[in-house]
BALOBA-1460 file (C-alpha; in Angstrom, 3 decimals):
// residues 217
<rec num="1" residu="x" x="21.852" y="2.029" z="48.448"/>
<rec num="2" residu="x" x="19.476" y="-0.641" z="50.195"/>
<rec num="3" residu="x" x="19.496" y="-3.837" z="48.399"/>
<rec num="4" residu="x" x="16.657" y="-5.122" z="46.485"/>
<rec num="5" residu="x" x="15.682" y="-9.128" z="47.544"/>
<rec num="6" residu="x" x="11.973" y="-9.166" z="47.827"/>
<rec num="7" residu="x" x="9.208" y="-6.598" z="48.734"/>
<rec num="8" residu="x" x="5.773" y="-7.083" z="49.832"/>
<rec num="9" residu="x" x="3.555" y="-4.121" z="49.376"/>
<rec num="10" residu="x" x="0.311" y="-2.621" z="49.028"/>
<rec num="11" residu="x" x="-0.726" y="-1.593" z="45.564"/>
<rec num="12" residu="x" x="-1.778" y="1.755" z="43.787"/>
<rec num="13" residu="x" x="-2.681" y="1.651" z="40.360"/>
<rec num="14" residu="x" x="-1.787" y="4.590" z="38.564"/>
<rec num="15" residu="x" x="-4.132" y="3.566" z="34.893"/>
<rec num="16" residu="x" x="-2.074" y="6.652" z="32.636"/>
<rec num="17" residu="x" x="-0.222" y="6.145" z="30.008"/>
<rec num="18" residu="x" x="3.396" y="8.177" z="28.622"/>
<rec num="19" residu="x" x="3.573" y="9.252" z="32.505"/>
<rec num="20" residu="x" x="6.607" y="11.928" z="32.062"/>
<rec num="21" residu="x" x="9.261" y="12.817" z="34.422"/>
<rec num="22" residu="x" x="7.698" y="16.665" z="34.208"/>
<rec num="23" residu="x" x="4.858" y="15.049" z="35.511"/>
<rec num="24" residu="x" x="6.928" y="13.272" z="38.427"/>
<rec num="25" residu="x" x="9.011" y="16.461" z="39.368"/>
<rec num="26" residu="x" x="7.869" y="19.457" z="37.811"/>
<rec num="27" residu="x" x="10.770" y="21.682" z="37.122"/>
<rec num="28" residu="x" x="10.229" y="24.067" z="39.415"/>
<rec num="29" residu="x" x="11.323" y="21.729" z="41.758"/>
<rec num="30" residu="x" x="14.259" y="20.848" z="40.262"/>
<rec num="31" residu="x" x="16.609" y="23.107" z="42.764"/>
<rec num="32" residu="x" x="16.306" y="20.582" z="46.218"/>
<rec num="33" residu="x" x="19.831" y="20.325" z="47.710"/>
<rec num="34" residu="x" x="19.313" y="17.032" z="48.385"/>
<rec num="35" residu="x" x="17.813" y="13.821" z="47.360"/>
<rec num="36" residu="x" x="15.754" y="13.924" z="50.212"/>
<rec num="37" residu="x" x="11.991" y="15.895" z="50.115"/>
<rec num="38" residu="x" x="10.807" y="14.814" z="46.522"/>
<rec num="39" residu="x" x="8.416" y="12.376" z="48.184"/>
<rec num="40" residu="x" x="5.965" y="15.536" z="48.722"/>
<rec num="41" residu="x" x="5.977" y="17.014" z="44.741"/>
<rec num="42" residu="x" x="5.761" y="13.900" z="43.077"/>
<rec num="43" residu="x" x="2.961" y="14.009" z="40.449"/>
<rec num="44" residu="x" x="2.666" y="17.559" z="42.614"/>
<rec num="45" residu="x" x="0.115" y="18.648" z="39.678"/>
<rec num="46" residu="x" x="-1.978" y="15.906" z="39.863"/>
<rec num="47" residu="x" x="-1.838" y="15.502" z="43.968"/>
<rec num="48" residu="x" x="-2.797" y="18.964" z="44.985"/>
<rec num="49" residu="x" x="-5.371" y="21.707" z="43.843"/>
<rec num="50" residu="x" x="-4.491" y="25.291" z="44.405"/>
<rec num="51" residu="x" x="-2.655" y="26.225" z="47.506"/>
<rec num="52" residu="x" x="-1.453" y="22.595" z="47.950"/>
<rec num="53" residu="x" x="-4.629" y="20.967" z="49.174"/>
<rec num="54" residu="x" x="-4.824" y="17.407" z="48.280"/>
<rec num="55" residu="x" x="-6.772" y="16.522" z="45.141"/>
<rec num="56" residu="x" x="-9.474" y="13.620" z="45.899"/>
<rec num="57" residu="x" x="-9.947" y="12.548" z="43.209"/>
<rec num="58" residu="x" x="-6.192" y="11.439" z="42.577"/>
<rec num="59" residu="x" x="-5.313" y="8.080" z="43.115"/>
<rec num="60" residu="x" x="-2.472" y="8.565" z="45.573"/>
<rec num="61" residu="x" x="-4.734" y="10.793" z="47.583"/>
<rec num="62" residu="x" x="-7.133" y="8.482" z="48.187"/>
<rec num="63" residu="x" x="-7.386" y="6.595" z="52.004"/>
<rec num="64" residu="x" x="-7.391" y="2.899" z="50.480"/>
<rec num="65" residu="x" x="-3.928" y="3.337" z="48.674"/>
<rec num="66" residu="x" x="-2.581" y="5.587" z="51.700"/>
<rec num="67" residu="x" x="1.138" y="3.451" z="52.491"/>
<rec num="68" residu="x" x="1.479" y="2.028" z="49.039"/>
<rec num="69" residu="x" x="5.252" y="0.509" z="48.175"/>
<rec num="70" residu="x" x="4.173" y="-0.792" z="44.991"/>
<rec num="71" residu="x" x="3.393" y="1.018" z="41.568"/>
<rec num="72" residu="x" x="0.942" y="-0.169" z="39.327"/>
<rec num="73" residu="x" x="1.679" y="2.231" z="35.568"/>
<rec num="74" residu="x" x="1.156" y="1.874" z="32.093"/>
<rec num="75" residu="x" x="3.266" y="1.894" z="29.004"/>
<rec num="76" residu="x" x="6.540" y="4.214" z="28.420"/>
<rec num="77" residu="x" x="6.497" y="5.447" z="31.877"/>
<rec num="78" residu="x" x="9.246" y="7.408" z="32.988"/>
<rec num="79" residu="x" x="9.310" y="9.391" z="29.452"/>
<rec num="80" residu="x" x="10.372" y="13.242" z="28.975"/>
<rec num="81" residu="x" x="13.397" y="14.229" z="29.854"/>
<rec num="82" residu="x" x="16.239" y="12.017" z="31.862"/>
<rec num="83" residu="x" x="16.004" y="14.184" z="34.752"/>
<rec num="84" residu="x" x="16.898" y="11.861" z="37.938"/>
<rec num="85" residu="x" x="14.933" y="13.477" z="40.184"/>
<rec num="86" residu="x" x="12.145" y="11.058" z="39.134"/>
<rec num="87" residu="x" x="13.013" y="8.040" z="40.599"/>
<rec num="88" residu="x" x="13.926" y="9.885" z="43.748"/>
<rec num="89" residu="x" x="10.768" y="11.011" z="44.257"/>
<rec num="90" residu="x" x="9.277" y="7.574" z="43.299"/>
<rec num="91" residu="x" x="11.607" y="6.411" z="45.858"/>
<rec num="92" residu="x" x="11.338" y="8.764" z="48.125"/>
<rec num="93" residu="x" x="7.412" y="8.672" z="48.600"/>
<rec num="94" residu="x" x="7.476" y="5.230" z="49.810"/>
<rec num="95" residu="x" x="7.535" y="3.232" z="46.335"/>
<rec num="96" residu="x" x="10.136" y="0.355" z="45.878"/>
<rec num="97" residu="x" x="9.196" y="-1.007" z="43.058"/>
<rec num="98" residu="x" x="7.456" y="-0.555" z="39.630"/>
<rec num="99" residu="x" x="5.339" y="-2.582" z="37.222"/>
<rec num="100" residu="x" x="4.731" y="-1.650" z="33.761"/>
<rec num="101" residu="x" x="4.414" y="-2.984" z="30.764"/>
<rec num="102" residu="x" x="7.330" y="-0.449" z="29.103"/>
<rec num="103" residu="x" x="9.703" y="2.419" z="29.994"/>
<rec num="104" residu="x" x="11.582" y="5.161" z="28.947"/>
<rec num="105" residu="x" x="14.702" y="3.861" z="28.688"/>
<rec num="106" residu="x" x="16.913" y="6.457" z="30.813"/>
<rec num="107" residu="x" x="14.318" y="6.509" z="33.422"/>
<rec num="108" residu="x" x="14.295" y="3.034" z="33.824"/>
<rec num="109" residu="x" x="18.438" y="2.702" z="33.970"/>
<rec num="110" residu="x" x="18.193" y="5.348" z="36.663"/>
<rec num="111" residu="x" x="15.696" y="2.946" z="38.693"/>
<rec num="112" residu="x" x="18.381" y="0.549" z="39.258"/>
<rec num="113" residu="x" x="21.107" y="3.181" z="40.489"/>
<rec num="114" residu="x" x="18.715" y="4.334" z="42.595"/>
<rec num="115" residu="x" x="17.294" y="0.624" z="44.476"/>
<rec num="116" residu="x" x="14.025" y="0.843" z="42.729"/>
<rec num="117" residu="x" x="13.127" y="-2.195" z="40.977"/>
<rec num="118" residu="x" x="11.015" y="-1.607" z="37.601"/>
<rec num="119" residu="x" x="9.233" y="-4.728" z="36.443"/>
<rec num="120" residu="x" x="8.173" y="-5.409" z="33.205"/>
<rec num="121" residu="x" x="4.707" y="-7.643" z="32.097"/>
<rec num="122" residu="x" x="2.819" y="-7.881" z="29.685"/>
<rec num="123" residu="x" x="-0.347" y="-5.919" z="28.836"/>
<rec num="124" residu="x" x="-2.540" y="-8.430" z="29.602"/>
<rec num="125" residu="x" x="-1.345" y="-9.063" z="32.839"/>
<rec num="126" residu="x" x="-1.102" y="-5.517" z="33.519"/>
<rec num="127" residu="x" x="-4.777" y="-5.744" z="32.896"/>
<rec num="128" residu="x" x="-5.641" y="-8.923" z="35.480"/>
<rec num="129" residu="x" x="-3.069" y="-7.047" z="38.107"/>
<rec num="130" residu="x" x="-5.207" y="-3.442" z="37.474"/>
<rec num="131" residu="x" x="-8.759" y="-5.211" z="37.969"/>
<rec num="132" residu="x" x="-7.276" y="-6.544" z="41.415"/>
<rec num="133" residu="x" x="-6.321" y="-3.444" z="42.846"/>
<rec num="134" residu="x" x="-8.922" y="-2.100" z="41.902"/>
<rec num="135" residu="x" x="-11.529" y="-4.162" z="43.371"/>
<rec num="136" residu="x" x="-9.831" y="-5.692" z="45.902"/>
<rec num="137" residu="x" x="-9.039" y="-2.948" z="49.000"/>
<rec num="138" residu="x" x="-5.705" y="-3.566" z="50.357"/>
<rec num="139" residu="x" x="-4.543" y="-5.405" z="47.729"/>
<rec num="140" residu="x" x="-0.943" y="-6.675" z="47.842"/>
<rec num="141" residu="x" x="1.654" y="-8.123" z="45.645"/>
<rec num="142" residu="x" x="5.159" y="-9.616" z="46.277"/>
<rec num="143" residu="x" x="8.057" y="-9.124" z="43.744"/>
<rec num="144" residu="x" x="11.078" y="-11.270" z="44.514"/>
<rec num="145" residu="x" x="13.656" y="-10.267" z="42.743"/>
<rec num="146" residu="x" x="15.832" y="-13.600" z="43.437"/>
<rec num="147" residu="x" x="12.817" y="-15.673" z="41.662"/>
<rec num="148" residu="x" x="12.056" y="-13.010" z="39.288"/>
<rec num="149" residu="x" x="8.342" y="-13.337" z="40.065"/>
<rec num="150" residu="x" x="5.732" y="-11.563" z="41.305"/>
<rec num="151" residu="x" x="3.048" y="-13.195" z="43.777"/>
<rec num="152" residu="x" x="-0.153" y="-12.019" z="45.185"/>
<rec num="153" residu="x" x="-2.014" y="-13.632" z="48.357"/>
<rec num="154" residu="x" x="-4.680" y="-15.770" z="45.823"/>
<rec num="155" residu="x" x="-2.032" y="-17.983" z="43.728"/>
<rec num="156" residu="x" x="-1.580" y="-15.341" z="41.263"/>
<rec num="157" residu="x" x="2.024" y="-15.781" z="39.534"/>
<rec num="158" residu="x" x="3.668" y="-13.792" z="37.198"/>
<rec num="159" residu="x" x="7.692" y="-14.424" z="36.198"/>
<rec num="160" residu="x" x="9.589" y="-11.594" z="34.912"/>
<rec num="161" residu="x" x="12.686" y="-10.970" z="33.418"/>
<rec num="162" residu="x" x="15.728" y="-8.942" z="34.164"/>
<rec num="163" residu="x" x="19.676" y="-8.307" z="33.229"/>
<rec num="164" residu="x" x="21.399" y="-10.198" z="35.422"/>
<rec num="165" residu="x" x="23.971" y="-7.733" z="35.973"/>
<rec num="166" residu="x" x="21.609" y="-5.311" z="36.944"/>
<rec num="167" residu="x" x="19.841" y="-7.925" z="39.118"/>
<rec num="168" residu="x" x="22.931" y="-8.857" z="41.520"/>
<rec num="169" residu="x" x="23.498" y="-5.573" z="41.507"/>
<rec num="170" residu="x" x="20.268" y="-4.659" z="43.311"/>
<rec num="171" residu="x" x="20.212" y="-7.740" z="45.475"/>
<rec num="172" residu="x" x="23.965" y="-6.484" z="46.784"/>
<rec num="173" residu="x" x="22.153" y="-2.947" z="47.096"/>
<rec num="174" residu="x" x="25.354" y="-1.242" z="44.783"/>
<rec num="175" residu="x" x="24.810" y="1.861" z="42.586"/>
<rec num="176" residu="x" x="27.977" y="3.464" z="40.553"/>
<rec num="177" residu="x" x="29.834" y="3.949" z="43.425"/>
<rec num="178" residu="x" x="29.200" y="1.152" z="45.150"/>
<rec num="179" residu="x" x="30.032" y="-1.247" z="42.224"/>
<rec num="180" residu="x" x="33.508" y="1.146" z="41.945"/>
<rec num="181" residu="x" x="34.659" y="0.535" z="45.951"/>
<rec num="182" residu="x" x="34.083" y="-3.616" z="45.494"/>
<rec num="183" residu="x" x="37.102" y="-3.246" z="43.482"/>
<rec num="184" residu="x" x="39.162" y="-0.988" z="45.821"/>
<rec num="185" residu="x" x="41.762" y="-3.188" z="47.444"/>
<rec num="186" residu="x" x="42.312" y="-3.604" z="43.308"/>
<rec num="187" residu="x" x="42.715" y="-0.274" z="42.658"/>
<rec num="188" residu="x" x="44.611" y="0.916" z="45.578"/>
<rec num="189" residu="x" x="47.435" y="-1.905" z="44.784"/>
<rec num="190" residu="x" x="47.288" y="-1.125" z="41.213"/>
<rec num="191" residu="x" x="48.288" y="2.619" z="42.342"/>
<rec num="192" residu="x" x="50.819" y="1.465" z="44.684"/>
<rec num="193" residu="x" x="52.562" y="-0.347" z="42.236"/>
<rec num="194" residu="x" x="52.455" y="2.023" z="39.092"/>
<rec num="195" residu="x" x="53.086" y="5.463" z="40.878"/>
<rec num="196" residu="x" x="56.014" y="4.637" z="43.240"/>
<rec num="197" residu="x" x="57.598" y="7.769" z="42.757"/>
<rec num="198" residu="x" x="54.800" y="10.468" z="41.616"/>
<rec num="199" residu="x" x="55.763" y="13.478" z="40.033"/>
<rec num="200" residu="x" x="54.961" y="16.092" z="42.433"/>
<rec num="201" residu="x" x="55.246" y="19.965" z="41.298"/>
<rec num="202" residu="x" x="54.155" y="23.175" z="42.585"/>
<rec num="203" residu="x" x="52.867" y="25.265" z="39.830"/>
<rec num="204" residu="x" x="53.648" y="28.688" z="41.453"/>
<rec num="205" residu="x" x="57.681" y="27.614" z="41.162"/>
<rec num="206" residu="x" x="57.805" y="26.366" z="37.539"/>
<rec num="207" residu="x" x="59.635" y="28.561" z="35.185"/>
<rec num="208" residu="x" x="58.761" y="28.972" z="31.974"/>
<rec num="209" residu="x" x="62.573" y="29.316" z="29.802"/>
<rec num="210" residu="x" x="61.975" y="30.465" z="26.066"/>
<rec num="211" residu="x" x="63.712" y="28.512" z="23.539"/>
<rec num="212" residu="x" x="66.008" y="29.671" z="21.195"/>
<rec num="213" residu="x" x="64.803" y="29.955" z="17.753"/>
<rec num="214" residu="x" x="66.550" y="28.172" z="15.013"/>
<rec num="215" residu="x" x="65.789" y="30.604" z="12.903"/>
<rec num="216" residu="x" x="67.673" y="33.409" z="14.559"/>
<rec num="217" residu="x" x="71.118" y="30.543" z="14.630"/>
C-alpha cells in the first residue's frame, strides 16, 4: 500500500448526500478478479447513459474536473452495504483522498486499509470548500496528513482530526498485512523457540484402536 504524507490535487465536488456503496460499485460488478478495473464502474449509473456513453451532465464527466485526486462529498458517504469494492474504485479512478463532513463507518475503516485518506470537516466548511470548486476552474486543495490540515492556493486553512494509529499507519503506507510483517523477525523467533520439536503426522497412517468398554470388564 502507498503511504499517505501529503497530496495536492484537483477538486470535484460531488454535492449528494447518503452516497451508497451500490451507488459506487453496483453489484453487478461485484465479480472482478482483481482489485484492479473498478476505476471505470464507479458511480457507473450516474457516469454513463445507455450503452455506456458518458453522461454530461455528471460531475465526473465533465472536462473541468477531468484528473481529479480529490473528493469533495456530503454527509454519511460510503453508506449501504460494507462491500470493499468501494474504496477500490474510489481509489482506483484516480482519487486519494476524501472530504466529508460524515461516513459510514465500515466504509470509512476500509479507506485506511486501502491508502485512501477520508477527511472529516464540518458542514460549514464543506460549504466554503463546495462554493470554491465550484466557481473557481481548476481548483486545488492540499491535505497533509502529517499537519492534519488541509490548504488551498488563497490562505484557506482547515485542521482536521484523525486516530493516530490510523494516521502512522497511512504515512508508513501499511494495511493488515503490512502492520502483521513489521512484527515478523518477532514472530518467526517466537516460533523458533516454542515449536522446537513439532508434532508432525501423516493422517493416511494413523490408526484408529477401539477401546475396550468398561462395561463389557
Amino acid at each position: 500500500m502507498d503511504p499517505f504524507i501529503k497530496h495536492t490535487g484537483l477538486v470535484a465536488p460531488l454535492d449528494r448526500v447518503n452516497v451508497d456503496t451500490d451507488q459506487m460499485v453496483p453489484k453487478q460488478f461485484l465479480k472482478f478478479l482483481t482489485r484492479e478495473g473498478y476505476g471505470r464502474v464507479l458511480f457507473y449509473d450516474w457516469r454513463y447513459l445507455p450503452g455506456e456513453k458518458l453522461n454530461p451532465d455528471f460531475v465526473l464527466n465533465q472536462q473541468r474536473y477531468k484528473g481529479a485526486s480529490v473528493l469533495l462529498a456530503r454527509a454519511n458517504f460510503g453508506c449501504g452495504s460494507s462491500r470493499e469494492h468501494a474504496p477500490w474504485a474510489i481509489l482506483d479512478y484516480g482519487f486519494r483522498t476524501i472530504v466529508a463532513p460524515s461516513y459510514a463507518d465500515i466504509f470509512y475503516n476500509n479507506c485506511f486499509k486501502n491508502g485512501i485518506l477520508p477527511v472529516t470537516l464540518s458542514n460549514e466548511q464543506m460549504d466554503e470548500l463546495f462554493q470554491r470548486a465550484e466557481k473557481q476552474e481548476g481548483y486545488r486543495l492540499t491535505v497533509d496528513l502529517q499537519q492534519q490540515a488541509v490548504t488551498d492556493h488563497s490562505g484557506l486553512r482547515y485542521s482536521f482530526e484523525v486516530d493516530p494509529f490510523r494516521r502512522d499507519c497511512l504515512l508508513r503506507g501499511l494495511d493488515d498485512i503490512g502492520l502483521t510483517l513489521v512484527h515478523d523477525s518477532h514472530i518467526s523467533n517466537y516460533e523458533k523457540k516454542n515449536l522446537k520439536h513439532p508434532v508432525m503426522y501423516d493422517p493416511v497412517d494413523v490408526k484408529f484402536h477401539k477401546q475396550p468398554n468398561p462395561q463389557h470388564n
